[in-house]
Phi, psi and omega in degrees: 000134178283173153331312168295326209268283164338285182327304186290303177308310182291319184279341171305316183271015164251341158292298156327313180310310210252334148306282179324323142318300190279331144315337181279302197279338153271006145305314181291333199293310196225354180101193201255326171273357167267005119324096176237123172302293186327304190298289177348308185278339174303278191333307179274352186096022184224192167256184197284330182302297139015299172257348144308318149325317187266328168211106201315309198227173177284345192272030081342308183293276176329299175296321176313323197271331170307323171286299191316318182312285173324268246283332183274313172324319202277319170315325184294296188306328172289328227271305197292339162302330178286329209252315167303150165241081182079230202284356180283352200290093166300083170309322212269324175291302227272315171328300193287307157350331186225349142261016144280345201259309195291312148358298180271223180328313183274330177315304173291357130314330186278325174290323178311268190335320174283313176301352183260343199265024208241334179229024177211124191292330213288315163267026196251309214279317166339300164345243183349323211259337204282326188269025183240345183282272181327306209308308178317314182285331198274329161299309188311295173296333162298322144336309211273327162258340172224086205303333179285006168288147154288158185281008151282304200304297168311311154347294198293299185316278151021290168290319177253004160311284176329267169356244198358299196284295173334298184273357136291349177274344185253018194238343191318338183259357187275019212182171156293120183271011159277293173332297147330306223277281201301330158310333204259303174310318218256321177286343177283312176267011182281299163324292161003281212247021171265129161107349200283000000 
């Protein structure tokens, strides 16, 4: 690749960045229907064509901020089997972790997304595909603190880890929420290590 090439490619993927920032933070902002290209592309300085280049439509635009959304969970996730030895692994951290995260910002991506996949087959297959992603990565580390599960058995855990973490984000303001929070981490890792 020449310089020029070099050059171009790199300012493209920084003109991506920043739509994709600023689409995100108006997902949360205003919803899936406040999300407007034309405006978007005003917001931004450029024209719609301009920004149809980097993403034909909005729903291109939206899975791009949704797959970033996923890729950061699983990377989190990924992160604790490298950093952990076995049973060392802080189930109990990384839970309260992830139902704080899910709570603010990124829960409202997510939510976007479970509402959308409920009336568009094209984000019904995203769904399936971003949790079928975690699931994989959420099997690795249970593999990992607790090696005598079978990969069906981790599944499951796995699937009801998620259940668990899911249904504290939205139950979390009825109680004290540390307590809760740490009842909700310690039954996570319970699930986990039962049967180890």
């Amino acid at each position: 690749m020449t310089d020029t090439g070099k050059t171009r490619s790199k300012k493209g993927a920084t003109q991506r960045e920043r739509i994709h920032q600023v689409a995100r933070q108006q997902l949360i902002e205003k919803g899936y229907d406040g999300l407007v290209l034309r405006s978007l592309a005003e917001h931004l300085g450029m024209t719609l064509g301009n920004l149809q280049y980097y993403f034909p439509s909005r729903e291109s635009l939206v899975e791009a901020v949704v797959r970033r959304e996923a890729e950061s969970d699983t990377s989190e996730l990924k992160l604790l089997c490298e950093q952990g030895d076995g049973r060392q692994v802080d189930f109990e951290r990384f839970v309260s972790h992830l139902v704080t995260k899910w709570r603010g910002d990124s829960g409202r991506i997510f939510g976007l997304l479970n509402y959308l996949s409920l009336h568009n087959d094209a984000f019904r297959a995203i769904y399936y595909e971003v949790y079928d992603q975690f699931y994989a990565a959420l099997v690795d580390v249970i593999r990992c603190t607790n090696p005598a599960l079978s990969e069906a058995e981790s599944l499951l855990r796995a699937r009801v880890v998620t259940a668990l973490v899911d249904g504290a984000v939205l139950q979390l303001g009825q109680s004290g929420k540390r307590k809760f929070l740490r009842e909700i981490a310690r039954v996570a890792r319970e699930t986990v290590m039962a049967g180890s």
